[in-house]
Predicted model as a PDB file, atoms N, CA, C, CB and O in Angstrom, pLDDT in the B-factor column:
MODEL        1                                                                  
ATOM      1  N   UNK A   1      12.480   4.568  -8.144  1.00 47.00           N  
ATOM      2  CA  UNK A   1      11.251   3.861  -7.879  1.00 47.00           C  
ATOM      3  C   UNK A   1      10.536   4.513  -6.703  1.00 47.00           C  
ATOM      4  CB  UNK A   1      11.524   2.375  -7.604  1.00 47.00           C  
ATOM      5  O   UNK A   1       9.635   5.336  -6.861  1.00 47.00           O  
ATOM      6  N   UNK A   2      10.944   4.138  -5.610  1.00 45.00           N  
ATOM      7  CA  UNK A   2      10.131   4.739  -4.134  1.00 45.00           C  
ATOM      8  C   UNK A   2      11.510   4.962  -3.580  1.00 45.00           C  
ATOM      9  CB  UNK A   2       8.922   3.513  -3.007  1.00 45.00           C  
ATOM     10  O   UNK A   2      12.176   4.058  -3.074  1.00 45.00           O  
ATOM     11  N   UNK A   3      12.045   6.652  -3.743  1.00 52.00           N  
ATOM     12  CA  UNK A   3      13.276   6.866  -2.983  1.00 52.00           C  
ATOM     13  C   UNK A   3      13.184   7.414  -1.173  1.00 52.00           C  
ATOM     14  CB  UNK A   3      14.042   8.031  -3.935  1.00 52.00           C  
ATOM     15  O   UNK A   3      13.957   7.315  -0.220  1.00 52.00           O  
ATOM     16  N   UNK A   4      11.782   8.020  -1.376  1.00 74.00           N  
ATOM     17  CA  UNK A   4      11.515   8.649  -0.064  1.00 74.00           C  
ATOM     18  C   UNK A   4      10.522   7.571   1.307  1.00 74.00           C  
ATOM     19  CB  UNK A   4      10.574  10.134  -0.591  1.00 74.00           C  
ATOM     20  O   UNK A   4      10.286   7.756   2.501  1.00 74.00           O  
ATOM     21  N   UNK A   5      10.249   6.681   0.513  1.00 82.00           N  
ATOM     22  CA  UNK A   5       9.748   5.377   1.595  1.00 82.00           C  
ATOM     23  C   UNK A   5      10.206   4.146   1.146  1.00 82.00           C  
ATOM     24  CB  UNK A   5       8.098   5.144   1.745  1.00 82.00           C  
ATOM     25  O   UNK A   5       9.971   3.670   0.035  1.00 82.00           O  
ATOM     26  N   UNK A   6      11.221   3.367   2.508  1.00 88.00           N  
ATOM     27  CA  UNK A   6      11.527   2.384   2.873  1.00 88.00           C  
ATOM     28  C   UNK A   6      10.360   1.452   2.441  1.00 88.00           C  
ATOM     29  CB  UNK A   6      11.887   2.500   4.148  1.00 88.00           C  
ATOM     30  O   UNK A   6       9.222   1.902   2.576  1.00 88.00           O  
ATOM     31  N   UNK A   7      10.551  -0.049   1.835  1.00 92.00           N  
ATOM     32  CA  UNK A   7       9.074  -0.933   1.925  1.00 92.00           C  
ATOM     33  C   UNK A   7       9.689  -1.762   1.869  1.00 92.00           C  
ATOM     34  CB  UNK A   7       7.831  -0.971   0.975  1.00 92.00           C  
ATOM     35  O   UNK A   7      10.290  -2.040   0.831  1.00 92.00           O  
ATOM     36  N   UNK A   8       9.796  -2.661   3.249  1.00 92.00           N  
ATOM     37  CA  UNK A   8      10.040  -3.996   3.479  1.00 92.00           C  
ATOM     38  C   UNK A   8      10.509  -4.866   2.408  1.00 92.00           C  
ATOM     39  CB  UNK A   8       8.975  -4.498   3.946  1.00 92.00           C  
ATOM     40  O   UNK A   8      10.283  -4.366   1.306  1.00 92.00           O  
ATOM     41  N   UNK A   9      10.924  -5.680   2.374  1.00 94.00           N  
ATOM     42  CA  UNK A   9      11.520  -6.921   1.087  1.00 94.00           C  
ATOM     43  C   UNK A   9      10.597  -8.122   1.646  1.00 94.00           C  
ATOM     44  CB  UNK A   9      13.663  -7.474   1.138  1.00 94.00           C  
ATOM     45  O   UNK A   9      10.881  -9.200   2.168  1.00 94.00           O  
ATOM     46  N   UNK A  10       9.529  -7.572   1.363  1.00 96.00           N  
ATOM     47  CA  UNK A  10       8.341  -9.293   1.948  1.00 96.00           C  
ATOM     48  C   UNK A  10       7.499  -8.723   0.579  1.00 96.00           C  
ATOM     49  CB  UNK A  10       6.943  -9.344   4.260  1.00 96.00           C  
ATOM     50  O   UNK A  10       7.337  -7.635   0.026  1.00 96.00           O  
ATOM     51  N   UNK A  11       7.102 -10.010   0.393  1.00 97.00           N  
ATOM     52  CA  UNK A  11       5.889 -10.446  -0.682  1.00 97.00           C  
ATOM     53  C   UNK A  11       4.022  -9.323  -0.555  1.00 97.00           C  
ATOM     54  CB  UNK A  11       5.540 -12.558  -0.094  1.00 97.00           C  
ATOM     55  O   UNK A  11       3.514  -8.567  -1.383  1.00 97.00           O  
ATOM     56  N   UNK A  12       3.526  -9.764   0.893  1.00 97.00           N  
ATOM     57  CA  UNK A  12       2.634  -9.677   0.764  1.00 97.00           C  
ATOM     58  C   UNK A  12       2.433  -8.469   2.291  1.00 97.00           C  
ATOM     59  CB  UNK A  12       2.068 -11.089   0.483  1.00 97.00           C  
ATOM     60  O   UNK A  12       3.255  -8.781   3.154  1.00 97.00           O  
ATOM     61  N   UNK A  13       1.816  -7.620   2.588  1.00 98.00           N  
ATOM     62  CA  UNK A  13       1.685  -6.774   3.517  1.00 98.00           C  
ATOM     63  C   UNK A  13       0.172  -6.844   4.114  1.00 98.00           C  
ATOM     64  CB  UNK A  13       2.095  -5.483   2.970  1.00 98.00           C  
ATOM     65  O   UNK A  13      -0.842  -6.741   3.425  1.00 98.00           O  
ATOM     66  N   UNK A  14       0.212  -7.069   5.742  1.00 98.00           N  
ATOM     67  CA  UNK A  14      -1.106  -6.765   6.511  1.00 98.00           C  
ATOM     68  C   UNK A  14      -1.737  -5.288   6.478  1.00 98.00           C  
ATOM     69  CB  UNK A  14      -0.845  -7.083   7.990  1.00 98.00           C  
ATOM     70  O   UNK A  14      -0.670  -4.748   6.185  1.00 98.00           O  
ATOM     71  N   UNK A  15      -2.543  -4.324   6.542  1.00 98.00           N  
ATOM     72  CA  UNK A  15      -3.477  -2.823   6.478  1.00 98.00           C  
ATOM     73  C   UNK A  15      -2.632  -2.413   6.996  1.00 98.00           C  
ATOM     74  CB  UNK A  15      -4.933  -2.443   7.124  1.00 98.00           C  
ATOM     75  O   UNK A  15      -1.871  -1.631   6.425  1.00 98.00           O  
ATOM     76  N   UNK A  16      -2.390  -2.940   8.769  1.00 98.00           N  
ATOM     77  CA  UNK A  16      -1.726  -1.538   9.701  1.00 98.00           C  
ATOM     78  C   UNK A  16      -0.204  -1.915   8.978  1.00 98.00           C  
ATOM     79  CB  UNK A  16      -1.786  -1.644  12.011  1.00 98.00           C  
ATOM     80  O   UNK A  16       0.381  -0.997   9.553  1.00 98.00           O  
ATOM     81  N   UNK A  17       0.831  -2.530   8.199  1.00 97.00           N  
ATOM     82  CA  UNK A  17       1.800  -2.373   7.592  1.00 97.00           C  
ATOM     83  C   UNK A  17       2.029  -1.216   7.110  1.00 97.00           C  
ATOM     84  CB  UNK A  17       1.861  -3.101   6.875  1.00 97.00           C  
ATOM     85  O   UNK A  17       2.922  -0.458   7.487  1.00 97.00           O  
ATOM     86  N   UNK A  18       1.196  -1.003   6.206  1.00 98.00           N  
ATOM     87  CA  UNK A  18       1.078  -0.394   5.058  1.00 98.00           C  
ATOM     88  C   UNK A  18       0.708   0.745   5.768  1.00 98.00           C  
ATOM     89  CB  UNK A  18       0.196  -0.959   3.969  1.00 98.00           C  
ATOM     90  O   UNK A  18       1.367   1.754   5.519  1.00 98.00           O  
ATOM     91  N   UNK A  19      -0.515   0.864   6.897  1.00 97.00           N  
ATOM     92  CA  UNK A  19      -0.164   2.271   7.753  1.00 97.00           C  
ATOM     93  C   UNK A  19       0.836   2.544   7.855  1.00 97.00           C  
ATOM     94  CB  UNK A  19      -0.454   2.445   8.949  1.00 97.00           C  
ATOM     95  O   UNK A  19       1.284   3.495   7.215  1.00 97.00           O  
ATOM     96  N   UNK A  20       1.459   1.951   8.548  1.00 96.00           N  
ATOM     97  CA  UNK A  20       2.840   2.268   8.862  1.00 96.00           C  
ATOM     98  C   UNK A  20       3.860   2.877   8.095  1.00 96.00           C  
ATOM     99  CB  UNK A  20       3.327   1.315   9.152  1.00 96.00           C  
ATOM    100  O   UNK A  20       4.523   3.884   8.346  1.00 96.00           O  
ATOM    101  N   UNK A  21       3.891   1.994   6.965  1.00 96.00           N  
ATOM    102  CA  UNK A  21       4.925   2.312   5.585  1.00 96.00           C  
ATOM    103  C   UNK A  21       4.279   3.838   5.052  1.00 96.00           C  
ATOM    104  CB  UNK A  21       4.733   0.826   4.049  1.00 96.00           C  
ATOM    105  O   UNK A  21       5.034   4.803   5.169  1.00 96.00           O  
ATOM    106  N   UNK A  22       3.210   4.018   4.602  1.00 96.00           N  
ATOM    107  CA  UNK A  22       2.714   5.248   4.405  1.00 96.00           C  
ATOM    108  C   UNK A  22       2.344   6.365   5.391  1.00 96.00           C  
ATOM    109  CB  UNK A  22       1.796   5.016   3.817  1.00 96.00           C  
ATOM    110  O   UNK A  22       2.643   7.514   5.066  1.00 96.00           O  
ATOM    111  N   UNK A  23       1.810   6.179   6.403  1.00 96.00           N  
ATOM    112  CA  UNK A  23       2.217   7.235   7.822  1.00 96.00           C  
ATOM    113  C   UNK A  23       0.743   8.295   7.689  1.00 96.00           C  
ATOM    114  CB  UNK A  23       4.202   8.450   7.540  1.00 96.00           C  
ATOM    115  O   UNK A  23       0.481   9.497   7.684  1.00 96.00           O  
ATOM    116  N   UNK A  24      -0.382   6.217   7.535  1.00 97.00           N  
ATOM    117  CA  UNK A  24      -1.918   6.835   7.402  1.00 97.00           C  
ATOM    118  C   UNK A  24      -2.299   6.121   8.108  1.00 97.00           C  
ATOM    119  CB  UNK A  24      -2.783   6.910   6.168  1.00 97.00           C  
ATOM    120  O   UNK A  24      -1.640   5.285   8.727  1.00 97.00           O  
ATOM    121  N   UNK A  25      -3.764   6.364   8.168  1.00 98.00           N  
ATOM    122  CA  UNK A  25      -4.254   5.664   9.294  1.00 98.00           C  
ATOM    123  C   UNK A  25      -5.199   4.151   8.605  1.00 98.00           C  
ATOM    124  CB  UNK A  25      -5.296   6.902  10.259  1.00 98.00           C  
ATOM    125  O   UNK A  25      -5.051   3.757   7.448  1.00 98.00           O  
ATOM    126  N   UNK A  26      -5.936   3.639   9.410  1.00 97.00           N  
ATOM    127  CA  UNK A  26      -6.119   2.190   8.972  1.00 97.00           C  
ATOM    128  C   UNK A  26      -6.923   2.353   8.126  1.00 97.00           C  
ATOM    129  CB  UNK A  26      -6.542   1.163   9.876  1.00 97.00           C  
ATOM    130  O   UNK A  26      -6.697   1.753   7.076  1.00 97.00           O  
ATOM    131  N   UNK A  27      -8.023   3.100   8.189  1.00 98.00           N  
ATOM    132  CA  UNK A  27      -9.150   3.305   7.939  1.00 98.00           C  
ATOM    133  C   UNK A  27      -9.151   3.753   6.775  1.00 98.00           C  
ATOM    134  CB  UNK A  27      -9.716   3.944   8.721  1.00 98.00           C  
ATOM    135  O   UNK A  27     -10.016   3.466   5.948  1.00 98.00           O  
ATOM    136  N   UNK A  28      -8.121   4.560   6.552  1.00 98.00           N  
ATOM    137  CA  UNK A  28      -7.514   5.064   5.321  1.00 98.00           C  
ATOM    138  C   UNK A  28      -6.994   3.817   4.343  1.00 98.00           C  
ATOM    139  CB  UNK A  28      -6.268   6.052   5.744  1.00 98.00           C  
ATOM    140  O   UNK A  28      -7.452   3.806   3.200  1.00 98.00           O  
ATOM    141  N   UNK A  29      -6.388   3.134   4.594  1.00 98.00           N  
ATOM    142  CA  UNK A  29      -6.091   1.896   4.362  1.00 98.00           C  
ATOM    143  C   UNK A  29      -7.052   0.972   3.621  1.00 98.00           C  
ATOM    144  CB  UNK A  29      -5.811   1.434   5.483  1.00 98.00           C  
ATOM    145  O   UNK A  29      -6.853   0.339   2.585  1.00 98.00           O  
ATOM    146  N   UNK A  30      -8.326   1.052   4.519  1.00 98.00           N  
ATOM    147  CA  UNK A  30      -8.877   0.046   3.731  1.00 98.00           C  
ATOM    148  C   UNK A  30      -9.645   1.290   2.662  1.00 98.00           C  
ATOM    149  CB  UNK A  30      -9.972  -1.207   4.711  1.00 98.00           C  
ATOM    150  O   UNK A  30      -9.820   0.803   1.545  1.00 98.00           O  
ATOM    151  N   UNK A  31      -9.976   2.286   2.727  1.00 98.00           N  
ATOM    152  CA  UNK A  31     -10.673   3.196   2.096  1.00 98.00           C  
ATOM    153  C   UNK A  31     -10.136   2.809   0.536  1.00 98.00           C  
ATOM    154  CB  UNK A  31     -10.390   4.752   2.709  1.00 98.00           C  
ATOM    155  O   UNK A  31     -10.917   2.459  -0.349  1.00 98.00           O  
ATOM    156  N   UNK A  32      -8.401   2.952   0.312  1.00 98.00           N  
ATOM    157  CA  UNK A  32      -7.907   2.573  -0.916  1.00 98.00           C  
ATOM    158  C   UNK A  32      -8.062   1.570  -1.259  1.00 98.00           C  
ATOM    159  CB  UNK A  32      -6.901   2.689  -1.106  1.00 98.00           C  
ATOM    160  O   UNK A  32      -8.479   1.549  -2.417  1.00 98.00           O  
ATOM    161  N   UNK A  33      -7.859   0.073  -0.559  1.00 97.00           N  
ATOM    162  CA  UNK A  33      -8.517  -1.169  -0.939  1.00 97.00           C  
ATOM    163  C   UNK A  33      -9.971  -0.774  -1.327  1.00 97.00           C  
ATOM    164  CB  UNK A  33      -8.474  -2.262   0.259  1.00 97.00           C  
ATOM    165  O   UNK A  33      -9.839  -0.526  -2.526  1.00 97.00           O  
ATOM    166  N   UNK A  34     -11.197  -0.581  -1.042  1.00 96.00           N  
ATOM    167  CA  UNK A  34     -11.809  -0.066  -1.263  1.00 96.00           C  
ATOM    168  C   UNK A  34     -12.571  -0.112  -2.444  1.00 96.00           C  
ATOM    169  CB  UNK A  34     -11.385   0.574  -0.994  1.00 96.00           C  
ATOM    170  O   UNK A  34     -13.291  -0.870  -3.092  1.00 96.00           O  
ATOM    171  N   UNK A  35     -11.814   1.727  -2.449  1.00 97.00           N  
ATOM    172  CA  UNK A  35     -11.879   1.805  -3.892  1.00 97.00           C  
ATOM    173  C   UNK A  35     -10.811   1.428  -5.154  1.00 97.00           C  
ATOM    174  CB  UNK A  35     -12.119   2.998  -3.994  1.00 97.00           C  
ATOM    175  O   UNK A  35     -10.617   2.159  -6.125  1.00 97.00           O  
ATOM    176  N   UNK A  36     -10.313   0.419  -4.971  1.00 95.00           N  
ATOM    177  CA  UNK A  36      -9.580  -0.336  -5.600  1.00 95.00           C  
ATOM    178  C   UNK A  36      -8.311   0.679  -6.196  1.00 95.00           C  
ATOM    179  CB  UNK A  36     -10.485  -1.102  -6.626  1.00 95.00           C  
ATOM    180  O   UNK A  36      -7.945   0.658  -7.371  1.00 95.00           O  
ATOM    181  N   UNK A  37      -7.898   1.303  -5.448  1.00 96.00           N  
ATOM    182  CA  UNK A  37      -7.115   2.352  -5.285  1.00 96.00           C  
ATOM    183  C   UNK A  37      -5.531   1.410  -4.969  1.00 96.00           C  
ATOM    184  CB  UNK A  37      -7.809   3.450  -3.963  1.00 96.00           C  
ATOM    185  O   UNK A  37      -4.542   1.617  -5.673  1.00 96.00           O  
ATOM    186  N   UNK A  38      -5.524   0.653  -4.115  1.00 97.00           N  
ATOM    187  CA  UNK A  38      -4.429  -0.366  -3.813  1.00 97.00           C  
ATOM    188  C   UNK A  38      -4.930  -1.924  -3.529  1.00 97.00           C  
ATOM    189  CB  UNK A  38      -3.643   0.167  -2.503  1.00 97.00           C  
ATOM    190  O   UNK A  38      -5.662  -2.443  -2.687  1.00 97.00           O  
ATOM    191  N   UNK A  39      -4.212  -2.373  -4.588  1.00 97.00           N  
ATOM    192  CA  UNK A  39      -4.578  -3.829  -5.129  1.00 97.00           C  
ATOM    193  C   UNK A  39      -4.712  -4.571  -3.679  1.00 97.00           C  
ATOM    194  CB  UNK A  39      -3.249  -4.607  -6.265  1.00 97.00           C  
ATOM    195  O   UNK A  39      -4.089  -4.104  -2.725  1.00 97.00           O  
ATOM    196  N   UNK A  40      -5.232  -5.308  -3.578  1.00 97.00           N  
ATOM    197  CA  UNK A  40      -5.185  -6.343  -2.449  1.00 97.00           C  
ATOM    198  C   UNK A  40      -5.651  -7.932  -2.747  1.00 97.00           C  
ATOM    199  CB  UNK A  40      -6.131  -5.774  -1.321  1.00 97.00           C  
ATOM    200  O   UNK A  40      -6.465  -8.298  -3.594  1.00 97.00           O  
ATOM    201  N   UNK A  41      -5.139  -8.498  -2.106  1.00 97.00           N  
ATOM    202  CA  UNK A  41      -6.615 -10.073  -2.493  1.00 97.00           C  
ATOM    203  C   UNK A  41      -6.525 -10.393  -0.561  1.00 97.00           C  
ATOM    204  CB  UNK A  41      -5.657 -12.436  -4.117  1.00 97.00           C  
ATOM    205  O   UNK A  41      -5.661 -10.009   0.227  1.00 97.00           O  
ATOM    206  N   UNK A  42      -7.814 -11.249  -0.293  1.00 96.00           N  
ATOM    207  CA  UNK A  42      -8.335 -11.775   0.486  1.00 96.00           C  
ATOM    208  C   UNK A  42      -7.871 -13.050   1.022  1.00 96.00           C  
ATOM    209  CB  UNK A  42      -9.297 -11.756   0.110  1.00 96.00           C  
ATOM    210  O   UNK A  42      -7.838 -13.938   0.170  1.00 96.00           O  
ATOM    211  N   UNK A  43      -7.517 -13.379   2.154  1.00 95.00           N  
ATOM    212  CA  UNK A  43      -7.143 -14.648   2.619  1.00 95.00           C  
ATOM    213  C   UNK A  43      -7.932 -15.043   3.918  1.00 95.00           C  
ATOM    214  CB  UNK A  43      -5.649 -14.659   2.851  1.00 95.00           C  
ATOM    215  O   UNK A  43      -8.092 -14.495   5.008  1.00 95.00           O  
ATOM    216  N   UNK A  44      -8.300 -16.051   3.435  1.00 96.00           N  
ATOM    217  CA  UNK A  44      -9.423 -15.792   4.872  1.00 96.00           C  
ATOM    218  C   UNK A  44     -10.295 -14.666   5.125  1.00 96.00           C  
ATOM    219  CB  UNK A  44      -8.685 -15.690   6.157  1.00 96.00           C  
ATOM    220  O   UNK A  44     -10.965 -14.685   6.158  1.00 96.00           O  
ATOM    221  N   UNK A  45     -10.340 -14.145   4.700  1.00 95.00           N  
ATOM    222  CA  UNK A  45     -11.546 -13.144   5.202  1.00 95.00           C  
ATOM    223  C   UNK A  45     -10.245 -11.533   5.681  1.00 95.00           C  
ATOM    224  CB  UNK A  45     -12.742 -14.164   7.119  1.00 95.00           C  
ATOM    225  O   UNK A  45     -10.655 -10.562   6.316  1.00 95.00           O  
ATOM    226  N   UNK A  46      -9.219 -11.626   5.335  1.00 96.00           N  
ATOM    227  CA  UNK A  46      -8.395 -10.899   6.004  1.00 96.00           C  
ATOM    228  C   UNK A  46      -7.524 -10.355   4.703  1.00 96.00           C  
ATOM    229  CB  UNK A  46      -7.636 -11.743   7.194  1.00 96.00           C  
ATOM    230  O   UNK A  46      -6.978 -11.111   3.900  1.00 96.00           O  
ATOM    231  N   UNK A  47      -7.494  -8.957   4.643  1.00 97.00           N  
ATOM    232  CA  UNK A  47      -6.843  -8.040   3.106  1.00 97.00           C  
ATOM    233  C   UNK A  47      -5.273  -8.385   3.313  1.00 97.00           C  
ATOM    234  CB  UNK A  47      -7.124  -5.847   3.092  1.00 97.00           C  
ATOM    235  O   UNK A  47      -4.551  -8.233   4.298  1.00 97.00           O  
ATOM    236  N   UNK A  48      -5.026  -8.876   2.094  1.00 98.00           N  
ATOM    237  CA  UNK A  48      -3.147  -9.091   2.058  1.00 98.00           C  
ATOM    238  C   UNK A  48      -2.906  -8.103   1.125  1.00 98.00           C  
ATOM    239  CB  UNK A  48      -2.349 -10.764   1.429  1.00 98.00           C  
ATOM    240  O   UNK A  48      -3.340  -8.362   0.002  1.00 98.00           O  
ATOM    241  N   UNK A  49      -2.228  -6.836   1.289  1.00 98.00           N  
ATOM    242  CA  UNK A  49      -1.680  -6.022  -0.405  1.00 98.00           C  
ATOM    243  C   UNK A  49      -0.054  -6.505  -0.980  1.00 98.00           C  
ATOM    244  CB  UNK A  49      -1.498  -3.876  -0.130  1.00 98.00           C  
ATOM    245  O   UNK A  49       0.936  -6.017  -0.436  1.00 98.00           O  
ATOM    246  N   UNK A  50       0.061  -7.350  -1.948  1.00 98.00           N  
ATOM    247  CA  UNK A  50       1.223  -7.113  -2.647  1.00 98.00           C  
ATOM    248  C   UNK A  50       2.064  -6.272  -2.397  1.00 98.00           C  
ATOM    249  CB  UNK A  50       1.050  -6.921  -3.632  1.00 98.00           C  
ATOM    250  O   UNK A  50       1.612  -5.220  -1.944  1.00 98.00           O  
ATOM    251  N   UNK A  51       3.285  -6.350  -2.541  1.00 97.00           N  
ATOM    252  CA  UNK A  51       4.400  -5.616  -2.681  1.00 97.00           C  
ATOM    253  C   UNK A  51       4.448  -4.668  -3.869  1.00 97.00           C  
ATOM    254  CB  UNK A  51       5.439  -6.480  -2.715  1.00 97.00           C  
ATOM    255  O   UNK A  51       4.805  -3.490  -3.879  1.00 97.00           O  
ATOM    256  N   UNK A  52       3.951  -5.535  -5.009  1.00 97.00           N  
ATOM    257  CA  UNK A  52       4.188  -4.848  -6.136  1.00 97.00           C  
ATOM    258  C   UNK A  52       2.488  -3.910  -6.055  1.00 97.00           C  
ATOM    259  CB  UNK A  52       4.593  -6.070  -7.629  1.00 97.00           C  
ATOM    260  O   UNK A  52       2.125  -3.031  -6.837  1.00 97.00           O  
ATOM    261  N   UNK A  53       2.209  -4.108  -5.628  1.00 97.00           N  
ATOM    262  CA  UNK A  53       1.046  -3.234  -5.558  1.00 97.00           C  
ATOM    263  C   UNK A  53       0.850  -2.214  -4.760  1.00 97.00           C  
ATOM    264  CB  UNK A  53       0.126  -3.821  -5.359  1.00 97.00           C  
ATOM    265  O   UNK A  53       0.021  -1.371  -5.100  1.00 97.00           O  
ATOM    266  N   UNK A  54       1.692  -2.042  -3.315  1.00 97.00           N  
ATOM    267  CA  UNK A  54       2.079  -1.032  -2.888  1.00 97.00           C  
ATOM    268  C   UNK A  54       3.160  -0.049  -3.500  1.00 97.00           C  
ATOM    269  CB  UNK A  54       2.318  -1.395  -1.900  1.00 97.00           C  
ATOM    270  O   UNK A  54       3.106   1.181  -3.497  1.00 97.00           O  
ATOM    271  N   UNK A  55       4.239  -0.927  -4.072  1.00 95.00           N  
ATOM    272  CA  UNK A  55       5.109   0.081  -5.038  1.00 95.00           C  
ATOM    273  C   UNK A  55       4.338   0.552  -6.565  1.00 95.00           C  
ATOM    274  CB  UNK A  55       6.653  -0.808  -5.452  1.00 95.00           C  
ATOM    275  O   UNK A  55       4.895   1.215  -7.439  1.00 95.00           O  
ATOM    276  N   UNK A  56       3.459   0.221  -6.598  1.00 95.00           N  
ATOM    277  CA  UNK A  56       2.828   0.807  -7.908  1.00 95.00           C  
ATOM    278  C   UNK A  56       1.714   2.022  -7.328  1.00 95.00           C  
ATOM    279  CB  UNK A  56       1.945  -0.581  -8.898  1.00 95.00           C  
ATOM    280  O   UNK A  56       1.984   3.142  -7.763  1.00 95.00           O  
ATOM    281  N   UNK A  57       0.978   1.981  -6.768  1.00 96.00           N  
ATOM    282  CA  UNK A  57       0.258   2.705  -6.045  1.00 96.00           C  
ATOM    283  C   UNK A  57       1.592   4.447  -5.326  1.00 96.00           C  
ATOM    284  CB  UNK A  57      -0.442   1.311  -4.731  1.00 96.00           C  
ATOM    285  O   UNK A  57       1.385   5.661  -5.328  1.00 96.00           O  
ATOM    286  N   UNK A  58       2.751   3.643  -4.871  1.00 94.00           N  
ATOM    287  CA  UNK A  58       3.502   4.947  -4.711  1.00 94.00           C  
ATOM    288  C   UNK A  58       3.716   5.803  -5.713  1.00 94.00           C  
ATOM    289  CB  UNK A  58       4.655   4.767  -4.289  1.00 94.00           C  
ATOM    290  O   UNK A  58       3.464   7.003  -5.828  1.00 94.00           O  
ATOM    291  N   UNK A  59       4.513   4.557  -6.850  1.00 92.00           N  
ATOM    292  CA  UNK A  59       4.817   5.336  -7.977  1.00 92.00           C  
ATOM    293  C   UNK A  59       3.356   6.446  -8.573  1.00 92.00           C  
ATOM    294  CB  UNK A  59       5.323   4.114  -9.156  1.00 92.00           C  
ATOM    295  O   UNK A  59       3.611   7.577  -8.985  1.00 92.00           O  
ATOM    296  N   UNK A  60       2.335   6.080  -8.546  1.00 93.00           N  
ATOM    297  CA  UNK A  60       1.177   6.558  -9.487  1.00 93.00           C  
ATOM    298  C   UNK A  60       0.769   8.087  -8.587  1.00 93.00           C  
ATOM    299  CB  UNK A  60      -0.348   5.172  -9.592  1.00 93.00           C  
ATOM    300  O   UNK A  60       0.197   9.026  -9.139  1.00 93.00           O  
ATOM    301  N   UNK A  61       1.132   8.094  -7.330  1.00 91.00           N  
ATOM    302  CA  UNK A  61       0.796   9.265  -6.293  1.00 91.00           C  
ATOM    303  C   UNK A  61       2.039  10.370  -6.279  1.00 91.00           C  
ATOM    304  CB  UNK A  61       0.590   8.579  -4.646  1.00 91.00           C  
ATOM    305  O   UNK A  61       2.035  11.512  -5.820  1.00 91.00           O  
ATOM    306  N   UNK A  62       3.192   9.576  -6.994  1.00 82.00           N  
ATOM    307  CA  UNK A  62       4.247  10.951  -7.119  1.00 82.00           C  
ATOM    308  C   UNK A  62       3.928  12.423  -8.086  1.00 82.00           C  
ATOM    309  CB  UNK A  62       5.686  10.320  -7.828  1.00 82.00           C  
ATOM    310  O   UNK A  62       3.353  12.539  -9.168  1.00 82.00           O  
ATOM    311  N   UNK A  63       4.288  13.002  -7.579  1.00 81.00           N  
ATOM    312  CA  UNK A  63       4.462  14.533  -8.430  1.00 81.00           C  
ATOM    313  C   UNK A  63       5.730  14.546  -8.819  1.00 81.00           C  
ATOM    314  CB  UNK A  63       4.217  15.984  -7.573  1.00 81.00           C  
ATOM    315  O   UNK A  63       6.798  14.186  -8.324  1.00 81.00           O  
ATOM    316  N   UNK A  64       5.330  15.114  -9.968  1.00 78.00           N  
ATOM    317  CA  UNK A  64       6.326  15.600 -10.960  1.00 78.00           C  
ATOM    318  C   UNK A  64       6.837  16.660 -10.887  1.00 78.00           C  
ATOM    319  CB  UNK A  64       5.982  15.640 -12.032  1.00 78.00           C  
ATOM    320  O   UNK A  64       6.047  17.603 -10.930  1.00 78.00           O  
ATOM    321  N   UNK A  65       7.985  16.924 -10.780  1.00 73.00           N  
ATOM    322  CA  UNK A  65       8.739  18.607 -11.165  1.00 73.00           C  
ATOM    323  C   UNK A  65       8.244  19.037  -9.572  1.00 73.00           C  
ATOM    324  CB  UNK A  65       7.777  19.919 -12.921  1.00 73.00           C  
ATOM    325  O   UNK A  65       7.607  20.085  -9.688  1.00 73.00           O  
ATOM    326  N   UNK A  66       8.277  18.786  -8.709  1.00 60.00           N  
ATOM    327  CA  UNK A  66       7.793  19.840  -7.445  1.00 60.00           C  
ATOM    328  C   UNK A  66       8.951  19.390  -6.709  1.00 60.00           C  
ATOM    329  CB  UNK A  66       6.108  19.621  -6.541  1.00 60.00           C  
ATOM    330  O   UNK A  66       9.181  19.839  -5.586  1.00 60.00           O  
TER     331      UNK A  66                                                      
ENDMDL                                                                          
END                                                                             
């Protein structure tokens, strides 16, 4: 699944998380929310991304055979 990044065992992830977990910057972050690049929904006015939506987003950015 995602052998080369660790991702928390929580439900739902804050932007700078997900900085973190990916080793980008925030801005970058929301750029993929965005462009609907990594799923998110809204709580308050504030981006939550899924779990399963950060592990799908990894899976879809892997290379093959390299």
């Amino acid at each position: 699944m995602t052998p080369d990044i660790a991702i928390p065992n929580k439900s739902l992830f804050v932007p700078s998380e997900i900085r973190d977990i990916l080793r980008i910057s925030t801005a970058t972050v929301y750029r993929l929310v965005g462009d609907c690049s990594l799923t998110s929904i809204k709580v308050r006015g504030q981006y939550r991304i899924p779990r399963q939506a950060l592990v799908n987003y990894i899976s879809a950015q892997q290379v093959v055979g390299q």
